[in-house]
C-alpha positions in Angstrom: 36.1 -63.4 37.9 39.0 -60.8 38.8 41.4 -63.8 37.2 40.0 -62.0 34.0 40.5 -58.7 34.9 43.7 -57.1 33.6 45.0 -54.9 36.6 46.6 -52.0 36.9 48.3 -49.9 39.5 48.4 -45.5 39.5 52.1 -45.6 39.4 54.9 -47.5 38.5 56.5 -50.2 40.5 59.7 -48.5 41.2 57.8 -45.4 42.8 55.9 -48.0 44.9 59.2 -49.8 46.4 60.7 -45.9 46.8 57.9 -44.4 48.7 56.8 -47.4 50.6 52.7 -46.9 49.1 50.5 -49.3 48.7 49.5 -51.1 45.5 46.4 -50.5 45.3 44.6 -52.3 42.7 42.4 -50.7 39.8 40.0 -53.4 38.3 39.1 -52.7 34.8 35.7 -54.3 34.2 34.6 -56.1 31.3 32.5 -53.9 28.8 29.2 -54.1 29.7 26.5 -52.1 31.1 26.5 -51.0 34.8 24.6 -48.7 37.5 25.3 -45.6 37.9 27.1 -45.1 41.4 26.0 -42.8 43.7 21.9 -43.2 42.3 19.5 -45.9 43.7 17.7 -47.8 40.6 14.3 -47.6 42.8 12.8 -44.8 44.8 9.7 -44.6 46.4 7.4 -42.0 48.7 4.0 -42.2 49.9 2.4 -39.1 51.9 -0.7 -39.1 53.6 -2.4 -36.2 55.2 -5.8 -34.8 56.8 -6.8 -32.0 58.5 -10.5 -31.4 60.0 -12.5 -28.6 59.9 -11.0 -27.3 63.0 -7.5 -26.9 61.7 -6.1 -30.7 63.7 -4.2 -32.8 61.2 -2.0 -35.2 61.0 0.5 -36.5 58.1 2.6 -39.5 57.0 4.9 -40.1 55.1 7.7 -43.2 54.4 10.6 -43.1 52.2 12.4 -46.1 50.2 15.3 -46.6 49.0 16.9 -49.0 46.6 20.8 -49.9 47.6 23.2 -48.2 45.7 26.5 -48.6 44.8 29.3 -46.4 45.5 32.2 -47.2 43.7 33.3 -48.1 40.0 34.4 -51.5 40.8 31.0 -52.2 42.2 33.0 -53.7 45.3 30.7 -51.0 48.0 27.2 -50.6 47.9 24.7 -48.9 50.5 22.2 -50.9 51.4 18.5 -50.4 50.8 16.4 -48.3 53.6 13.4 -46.8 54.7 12.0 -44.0 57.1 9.0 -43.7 58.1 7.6 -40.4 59.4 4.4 -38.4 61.0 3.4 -35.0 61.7 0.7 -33.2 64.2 -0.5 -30.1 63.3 -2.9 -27.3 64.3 -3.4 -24.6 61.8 -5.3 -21.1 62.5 -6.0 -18.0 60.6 -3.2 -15.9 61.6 -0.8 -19.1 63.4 -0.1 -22.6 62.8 1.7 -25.3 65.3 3.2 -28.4 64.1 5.6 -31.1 65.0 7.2 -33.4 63.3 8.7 -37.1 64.2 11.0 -38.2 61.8 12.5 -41.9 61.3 10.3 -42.9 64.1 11.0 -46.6 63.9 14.6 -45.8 64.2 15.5 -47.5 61.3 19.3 -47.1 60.4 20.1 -45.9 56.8 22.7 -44.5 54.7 23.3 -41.9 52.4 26.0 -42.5 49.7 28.4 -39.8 48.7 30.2 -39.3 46.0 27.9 -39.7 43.0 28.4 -40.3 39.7 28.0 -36.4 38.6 30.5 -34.9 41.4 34.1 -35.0 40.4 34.8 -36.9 44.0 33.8 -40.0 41.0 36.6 -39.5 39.0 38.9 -40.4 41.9 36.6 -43.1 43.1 36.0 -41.5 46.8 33.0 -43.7 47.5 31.2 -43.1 51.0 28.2 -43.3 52.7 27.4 -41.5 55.9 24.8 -42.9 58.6 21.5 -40.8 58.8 19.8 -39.9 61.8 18.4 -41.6 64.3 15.2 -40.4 65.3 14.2 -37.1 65.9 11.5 -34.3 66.4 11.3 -30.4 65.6 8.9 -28.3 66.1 7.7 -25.2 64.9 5.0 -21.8 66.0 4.5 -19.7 62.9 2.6 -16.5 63.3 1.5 -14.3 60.5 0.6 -11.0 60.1 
C-alpha cells in the first residue's frame, strides 16, 4: 500500500547530504476518512456504590478504553485498557474516612499524548506514557 503513497521528505536532498539528517519519510494518505489521533472511538465507565445506615460503604468502579492512535500516518496506536477500582469508606456527621485502591488488578495501560487538538499534532509528536501500577491513598476529612 505505501507503493501508492507519494512521499515526501521536510527538506531538500542537498540539506540532507550537508547536515548528515535523516530522511525521514512523510506518507501522504489517500483521501479518505480517518480517526481522530489522540481520542479513543469507545469509552466506557461503570460505578457502583452503597453505603449502610451506619455510614460503611464501599464503591466500584472500572474504566475502558478503546486503542487509539497516535500519529497521522496511523503507523502507532495505544492499545485498548482497563482499570478496575474499589473504595472503603466510613462516613460520620462531622468526619468521613475512606481509601481507595486503584488499578487493583494491575493491569498495564497507556495514556496517549499528543492529541489531535494540541499543536504537539501539527508536528506529529505521538506518545503514550505508561500509567500506574497499582496504588492506594487515603484520606481523614473533618468538618466543622
Amino acid at each position: 500500500m505505501s507503493a501508492l503513497l507519494p512521499q515526501l521528505t521536510p527538506y531538500s536532498v542537498t540539506v540532507i547530504a550537508f547536515y548528515n539528517l535523516p530522511a525521514i519519510q512523510i506518507i501522504s494518505l489517500l483521501p479518505g476518512i480517518y480517526p481522530f489521533i489522540g481520542f479513543p472511538k469507545e469509552y466506557g465507565n461503570l460505578m457502583l456504590a452503597y453505603k449502610t445506615d451506619s455510614g460503611f460503604g464501599i464503591s466500584l468502579w472500572a474504566i475502558t478504553q478503546g486503542g487509539q492512535f497516535l500519529s497521522y500516518d496511523y503507523s502507532v496506536r495505544a492499545p485498548a485498557w482497563y482499570t478496575l477500582n474499589a473504595s472503603l469508606f466510613y462516613v460520620a456527621k462531622h468526619w468521613e474516612a475512606r481509601i481507595w485502591f486503584y488499578n487493583f488488578t494491575d493491569n498495564h495501560y497507556w495514556i496517549a499524548g499528543a492529541p489531535g487538538f494540541t499543536p504537539a499534532r501539527t508536528a506529529n509528536l505521538e506518545y503514550a506514557a505508561l500509567q500506574m501500577p497499582f496504588w492506594m491513598q487515603a484520606m481523614i476529612r473533618y468538618s466543622f
